[in-house]
N, C-alpha and C positions, 0 to 999 in steps of 0.2 A: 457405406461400409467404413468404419473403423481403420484409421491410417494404421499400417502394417508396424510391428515394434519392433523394436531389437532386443538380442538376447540379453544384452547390457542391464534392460530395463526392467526387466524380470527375475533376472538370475539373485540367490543369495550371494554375497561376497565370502570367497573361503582366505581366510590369514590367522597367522595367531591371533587376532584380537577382532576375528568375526563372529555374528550372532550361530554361523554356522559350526555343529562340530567336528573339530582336528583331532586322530592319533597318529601315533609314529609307528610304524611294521612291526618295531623292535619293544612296541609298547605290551603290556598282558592284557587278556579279555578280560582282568578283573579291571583296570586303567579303564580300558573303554565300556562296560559297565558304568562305570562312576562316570563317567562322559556323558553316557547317556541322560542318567538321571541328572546332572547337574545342568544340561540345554534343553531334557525335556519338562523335567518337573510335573506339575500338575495337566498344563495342556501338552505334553504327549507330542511335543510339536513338530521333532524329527525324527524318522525312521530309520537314518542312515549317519554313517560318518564318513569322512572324507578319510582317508590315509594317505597320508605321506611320509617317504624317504629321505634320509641324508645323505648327498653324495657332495663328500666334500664339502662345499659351504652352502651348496644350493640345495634348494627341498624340490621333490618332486612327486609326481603321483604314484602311488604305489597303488591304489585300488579304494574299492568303495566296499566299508563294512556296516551292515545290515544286522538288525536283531535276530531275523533267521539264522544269520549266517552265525552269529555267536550261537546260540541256540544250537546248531547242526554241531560245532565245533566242541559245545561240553558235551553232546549227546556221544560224537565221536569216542570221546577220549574217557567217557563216564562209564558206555556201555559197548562199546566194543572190543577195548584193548583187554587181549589176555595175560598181558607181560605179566603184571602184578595182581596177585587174585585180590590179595589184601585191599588195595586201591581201589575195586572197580566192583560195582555192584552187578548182582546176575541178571535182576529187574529192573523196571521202570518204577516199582515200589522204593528200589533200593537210591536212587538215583539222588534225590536232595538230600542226603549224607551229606555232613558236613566234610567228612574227611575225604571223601569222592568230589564234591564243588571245589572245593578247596586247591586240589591238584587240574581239573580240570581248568578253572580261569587262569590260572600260570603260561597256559599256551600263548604263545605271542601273537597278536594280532597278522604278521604278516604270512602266519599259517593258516588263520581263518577266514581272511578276504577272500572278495572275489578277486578272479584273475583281473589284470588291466585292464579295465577297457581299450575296447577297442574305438568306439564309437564318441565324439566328443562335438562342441561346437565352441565356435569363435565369439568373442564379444559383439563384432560389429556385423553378426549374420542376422537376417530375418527371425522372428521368430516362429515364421512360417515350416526353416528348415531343421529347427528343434522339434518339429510339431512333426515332419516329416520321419525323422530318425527315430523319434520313441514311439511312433504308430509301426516303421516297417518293422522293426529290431524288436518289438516288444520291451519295452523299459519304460521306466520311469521316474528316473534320472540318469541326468547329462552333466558333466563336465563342461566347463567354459576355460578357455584358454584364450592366452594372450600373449604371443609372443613365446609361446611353446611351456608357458609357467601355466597353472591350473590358478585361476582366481576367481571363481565361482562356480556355482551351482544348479542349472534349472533344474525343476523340479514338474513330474505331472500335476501337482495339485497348483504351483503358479501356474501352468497353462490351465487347467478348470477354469479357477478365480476369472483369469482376464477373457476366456469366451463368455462366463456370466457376466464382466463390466461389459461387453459386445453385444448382450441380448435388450 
């Protein structure tokens, strides 16, 4: 059997000048659209982004945003809100309106994430108890911290990859 890893070994690194991508809470879902496409491009390669917070001079995690979650957030503000009838189409026909997208991506990111995790793991931990956490919790990804700063990423599909390097 395959010597045990660490999460270290696996995890993406999150910073501003990592392969992984960063918004700010206070960023628009149109920001992190363009985020997407500019880390994912043709291979499609991350599903998620990291968010972080400014507090004072330190960054910190504010939550993890997903295409769903952008997704749920225009669907939110496209097709349910009644303030404005002008704004907001009646159908799912009406929905790619430009003048309906348009208001929609304006939302800030740190209304569209998810809540904080809860769930997270350490750099110098097994990568056994990564493998633990997103099997009991249902996830598929994790947070790495270091010294209570968020500096990467595991993901379900690094744990795939390294049980096919183990088979």
């Amino acid at each position: 059997m395959p010597e045990t890893k660490k999460v270290k070994e696996l995890m993406v690194p999150v910073s501003s000048s990592s392969e992984y991508p960063i918004v700010y809470n206070t960023d628009t879902l149109r920001d992190a659209i363009k985020v997407f496409k500019n880390y994912s491009g043709e291979s499609k390669k991350h599903r998620s982004i990291i968010v972080l917070k400014r507090e004072g001079n330190e960054e910190k995690l504010a939550g993890i945003l997903t295409v769903r979650d952008i997704l749920n957030a225009i669907k939110a503000k496209t097709l349910n809100n009644n303030d404005d009838a002008e704004n907001f189409p009646a159908s799912w026909g009406n929905f790619y309106r430009k003048s309906s997208l348009g208001y929609s991506v304006n939302t800030k990111v740190g209304d569209a994430i998810r809540p904080l995790v809860t769930e997270f793991v350490h750099l110098e931990q097994n990568l056994s108890e990564a493998i633990r956490i997103m099997m009991t919790k249902k996830i598929n990804i994790l947070p790495v911290f270091e010294g209570g700063k968020p500096i990467g990423i595991i993901r379900a599909i690094d744990i795939l990859y390294y049980i096919e390097e183990c088979l």
